[in-house]
N, C-alpha and C positions, 0 to 999 in steps of 0.2 A: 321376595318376588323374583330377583336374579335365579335365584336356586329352583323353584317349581319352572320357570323357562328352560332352566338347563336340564333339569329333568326330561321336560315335556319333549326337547331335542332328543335324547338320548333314546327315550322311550320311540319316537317314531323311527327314530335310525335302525334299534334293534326290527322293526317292525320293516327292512330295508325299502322304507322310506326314499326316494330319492332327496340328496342335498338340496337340490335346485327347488323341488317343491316346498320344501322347510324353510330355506330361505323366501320362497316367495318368485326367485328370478334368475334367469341365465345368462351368461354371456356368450354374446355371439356378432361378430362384425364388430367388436368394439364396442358396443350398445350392451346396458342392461337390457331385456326381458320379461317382463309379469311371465310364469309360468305357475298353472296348478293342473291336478290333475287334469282336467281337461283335455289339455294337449300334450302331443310331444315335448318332449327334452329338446331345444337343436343343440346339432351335432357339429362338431369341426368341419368333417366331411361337405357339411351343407354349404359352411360357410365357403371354404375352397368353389363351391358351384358360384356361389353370389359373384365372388372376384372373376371368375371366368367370364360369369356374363358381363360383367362390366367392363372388363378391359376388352370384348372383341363386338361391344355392343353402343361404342360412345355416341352413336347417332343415336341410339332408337329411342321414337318418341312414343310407344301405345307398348305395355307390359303387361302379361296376365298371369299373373300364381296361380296354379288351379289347386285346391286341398293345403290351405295359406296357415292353419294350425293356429300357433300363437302370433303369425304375419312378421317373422321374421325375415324370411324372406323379403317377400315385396317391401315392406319398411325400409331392408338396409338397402335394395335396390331405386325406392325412390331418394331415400339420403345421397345417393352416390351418384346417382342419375338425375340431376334439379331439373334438365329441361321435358323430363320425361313425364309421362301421366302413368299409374301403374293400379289396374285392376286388379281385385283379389278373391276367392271361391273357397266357400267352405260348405261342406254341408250341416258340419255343427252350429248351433245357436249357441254351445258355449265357448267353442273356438272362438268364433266371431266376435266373442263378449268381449274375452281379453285380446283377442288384435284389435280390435277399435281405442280399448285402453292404451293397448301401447302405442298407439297411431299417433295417441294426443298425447300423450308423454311425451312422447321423444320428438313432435310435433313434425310428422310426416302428414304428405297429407295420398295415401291411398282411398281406394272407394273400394270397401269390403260387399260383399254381394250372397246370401244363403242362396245355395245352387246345391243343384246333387247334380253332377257331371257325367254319372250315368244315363242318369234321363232325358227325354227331350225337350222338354216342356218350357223353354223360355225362347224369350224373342228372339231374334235375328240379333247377335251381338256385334260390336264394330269389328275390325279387322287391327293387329297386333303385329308390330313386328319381333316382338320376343312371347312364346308362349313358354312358361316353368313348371313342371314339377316333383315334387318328391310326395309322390302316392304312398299307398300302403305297398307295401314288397313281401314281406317276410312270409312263407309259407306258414301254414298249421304244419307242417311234419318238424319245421325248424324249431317250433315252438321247445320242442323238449329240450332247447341245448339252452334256451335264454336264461338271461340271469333274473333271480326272484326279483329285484329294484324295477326290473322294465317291465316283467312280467305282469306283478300284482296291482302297478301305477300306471305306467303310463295306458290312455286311451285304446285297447284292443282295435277299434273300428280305426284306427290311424296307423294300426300296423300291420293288422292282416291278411293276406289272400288266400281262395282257398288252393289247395292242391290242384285242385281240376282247370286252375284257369288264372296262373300267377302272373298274367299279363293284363289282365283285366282292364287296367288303367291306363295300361301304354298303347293297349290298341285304342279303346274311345277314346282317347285323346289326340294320337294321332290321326286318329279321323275327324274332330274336329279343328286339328291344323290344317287338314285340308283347306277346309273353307276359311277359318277364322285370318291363318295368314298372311302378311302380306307378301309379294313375288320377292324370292328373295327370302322372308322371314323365318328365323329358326325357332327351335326346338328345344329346350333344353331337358333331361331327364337326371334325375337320381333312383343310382338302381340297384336292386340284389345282387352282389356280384357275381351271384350265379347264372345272370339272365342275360350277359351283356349282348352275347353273342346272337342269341336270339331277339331279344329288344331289337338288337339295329336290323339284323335280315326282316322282321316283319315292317320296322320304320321301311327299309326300301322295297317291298313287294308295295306298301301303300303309294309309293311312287317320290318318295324323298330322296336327295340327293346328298353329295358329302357327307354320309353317315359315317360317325366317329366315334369309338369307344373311348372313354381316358378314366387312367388311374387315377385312385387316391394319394393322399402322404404316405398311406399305409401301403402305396402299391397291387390294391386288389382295384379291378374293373368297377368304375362307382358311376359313370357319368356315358349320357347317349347321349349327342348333338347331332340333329338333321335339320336341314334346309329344304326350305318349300320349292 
């Protein structure tokens, strides 16, 4: 039985499979992960954002992920933040399946929400003083340089924008920090590093202030922080 397992690993590897969906689970913040196809892989990258917001964010009490994936995010931000409440938006039903899984494993306690962020259609939500997140970035033109592991797995609707409009996300969203915000409350963004520049000039046409680009480990432009 060992043997047809080690097969069946092999076989999905050749098929470049990702490890992490083989195994079942990521590591990220410390924390195992349920991941399967469904969602994203998290990325180191990500996790660098988490530690940002937590060390410049030890007061804040109302958190919101928007596009929460496998809810690593918001999970390791309510782990790290106990006095904190932290909201979370997906518009997958199977995202949402396994962040709720992993909510109770690792026995966080977020309140996961199906929203499409796009649209307008929900109530008048409360007001936050951290909004997060890491949207889809990656252009279709980019597409041809990616590796077949992310290409052929991970969830396309979690990765890509089109050509015509690779901000899609940072602008609606920055215009729901408009409102959602509290005076004062930030921003946080994970972003194509080709966008940085632009992310932050349209965050301050919308009227944000302190806008900040910051690198990754790797040194490329990963991260947009503005205040309301």
């Amino acid at each position: 039985c060992k043997q047809r397992e080690l097969e069946n690993i092999i076989f999905r590897l050749q098929k470049n499979e990702p490890i992490q969906y083989i195994r079942g689970y990521a590591e990220f913040c410390g924390r195992n992960f349920r991941v399967a196809p469904g969602v994203l892989i998290p990325r180191p990258e990500t996790a660098e954002l988490v530690d940002l917001i937590v060390k410049e964010n030890p007061d804040a009490r109302r958190l919101l992920d928007i596009g929460t994936g496998s809810g690593c995010i918001a999970i390791s931000l309510d782990k790290n933040l106990p006095d904190a409440k932290v909201d979370a938006w997906d518009i997958s039903e199977e995202a949402l399946a396994i962040a709720r899984k992993n909510n109770e494993d690792l026995e966080a306690g977020v309140r996961f929400l199906q929203r499409d962020v796009l649209s307008d259609d929900w109530e008048k939500v409360p007001s936050f003083d951290v909004i997060v997140s890491n949207p889809p970035y990656v252009t279709e033109t980019e597409k041809r340089d990616m590796e077949p592991n992310v290409l052929n797995w991970e969830p396309s609707r979690a990765l890509f924008v089109p050509d015509s409009d690779p901000l899609r996300f940072y602008r609606r969203i920055g215009e729901l920090g408009r409102s959602m915000l509290t005076a004062g409350g930030r921003l946080y963004f994970e972003i194509n590093r080709a966008f940085g520049e632009a992310v932050a000039s349209m965050l301050r046409k919308q009227g944000y202030t302190n806008v900040r680009i910051r690198k990754d480990i790797s040194g490329n432009d990963r991260y947009v922080i503005a205040e309301r």
